[in-house]
C-alpha positions as a Python dict, from the first residue, in 0.01 Angstrom:
ca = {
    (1, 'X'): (0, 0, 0),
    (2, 'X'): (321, 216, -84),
    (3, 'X'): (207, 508, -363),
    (4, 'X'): (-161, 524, -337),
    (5, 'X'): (-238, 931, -491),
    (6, 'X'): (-567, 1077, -474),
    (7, 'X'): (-635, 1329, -769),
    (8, 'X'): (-963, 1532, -834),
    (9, 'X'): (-1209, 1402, -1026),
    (10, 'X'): (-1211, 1652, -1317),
    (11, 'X'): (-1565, 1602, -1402),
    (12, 'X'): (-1688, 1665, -1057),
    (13, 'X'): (-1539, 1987, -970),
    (14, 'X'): (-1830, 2132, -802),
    (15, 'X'): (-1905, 1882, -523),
    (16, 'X'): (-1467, 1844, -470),
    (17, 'X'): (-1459, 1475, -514),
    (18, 'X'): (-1111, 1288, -462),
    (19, 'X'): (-1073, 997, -668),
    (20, 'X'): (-814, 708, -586),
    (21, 'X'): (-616, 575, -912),
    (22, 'X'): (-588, 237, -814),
    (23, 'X'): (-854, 9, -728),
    (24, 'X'): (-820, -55, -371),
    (25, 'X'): (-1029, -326, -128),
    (26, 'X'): (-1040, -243, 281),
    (27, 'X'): (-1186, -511, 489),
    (28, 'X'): (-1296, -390, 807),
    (29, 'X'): (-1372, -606, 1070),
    (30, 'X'): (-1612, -506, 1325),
    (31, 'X'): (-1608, -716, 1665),
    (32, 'X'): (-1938, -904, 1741),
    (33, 'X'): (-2089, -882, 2070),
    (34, 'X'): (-1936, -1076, 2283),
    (35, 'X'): (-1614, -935, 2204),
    (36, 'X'): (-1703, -589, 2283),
    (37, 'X'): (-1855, -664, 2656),
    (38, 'X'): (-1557, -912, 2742),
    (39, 'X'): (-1351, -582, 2668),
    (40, 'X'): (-1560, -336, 2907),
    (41, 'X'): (-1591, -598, 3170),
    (42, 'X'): (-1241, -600, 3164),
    (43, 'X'): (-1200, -200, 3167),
    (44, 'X'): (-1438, -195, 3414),
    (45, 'X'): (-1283, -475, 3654),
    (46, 'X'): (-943, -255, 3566),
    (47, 'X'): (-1095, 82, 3695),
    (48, 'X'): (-1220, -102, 3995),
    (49, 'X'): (-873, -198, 4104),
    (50, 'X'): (-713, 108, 4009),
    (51, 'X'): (-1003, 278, 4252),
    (52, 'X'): (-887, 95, 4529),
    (53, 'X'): (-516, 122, 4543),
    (54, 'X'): (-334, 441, 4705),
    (55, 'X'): (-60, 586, 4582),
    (56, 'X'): (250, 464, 4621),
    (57, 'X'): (142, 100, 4420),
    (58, 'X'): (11, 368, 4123),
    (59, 'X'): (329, 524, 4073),
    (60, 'X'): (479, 179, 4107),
    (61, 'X'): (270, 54, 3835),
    (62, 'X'): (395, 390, 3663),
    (63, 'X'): (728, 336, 3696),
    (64, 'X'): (708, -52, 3566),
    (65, 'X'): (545, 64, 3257),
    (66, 'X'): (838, 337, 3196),
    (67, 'X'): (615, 575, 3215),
    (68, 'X'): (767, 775, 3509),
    (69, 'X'): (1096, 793, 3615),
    (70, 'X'): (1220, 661, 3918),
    (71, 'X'): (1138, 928, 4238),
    (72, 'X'): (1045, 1140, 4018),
    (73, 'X'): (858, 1470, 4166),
    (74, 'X'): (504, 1454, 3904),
    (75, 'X'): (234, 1550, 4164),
    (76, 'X'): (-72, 1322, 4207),
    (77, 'X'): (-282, 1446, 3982),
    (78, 'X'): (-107, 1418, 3693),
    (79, 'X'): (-43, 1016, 3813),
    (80, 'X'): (-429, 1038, 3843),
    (81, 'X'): (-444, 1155, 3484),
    (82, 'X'): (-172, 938, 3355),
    (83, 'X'): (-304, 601, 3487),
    (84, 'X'): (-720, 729, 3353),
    (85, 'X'): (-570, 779, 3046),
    (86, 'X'): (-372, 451, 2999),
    (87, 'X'): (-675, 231, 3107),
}
């Protein structure tokens, strides 16, 4: 999927269409069901433990990950923030 160039259609010029030159096929698979609540009972479950665990064990979790340094000075918020965003 190297040179794939998108030109304008000339004869559409008033709606701006972009037309591919090669003739391309995506397959996009969409998870069923099941999938998708094994995945939030597991986010969930994740969020739960996170929830219960003070501080220290975050930042040590943190620090595993190599996401923060070793005693490094980030306040707790921002470990807050980091470990909401990774989950």
């Amino acid at each position: 999927m190297g040179n794939i160039k998108f030109l304008r259609n000339p004869k559409s010029r008033k709606k701006r269409r972009w037309q591919c030159q090669k003739k391309i096929q995506l397959l996009v698979e969409t998870p069923g069901k099941v999938i998708i609540s094994k995945t939030r009972k597991k986010t969930r479950k994740t969020k739960e433990k996170l929830d219960k665990m003070d501080s220290n064990t975050k930042r040590k979790i943190l620090e595993n990950q190599g996401v923060l340094k070793e005693n490094s000075n980030a306040p707790q918020e921002l470990v807050d923030i980091m470990l909401k965003n990774l989950v």
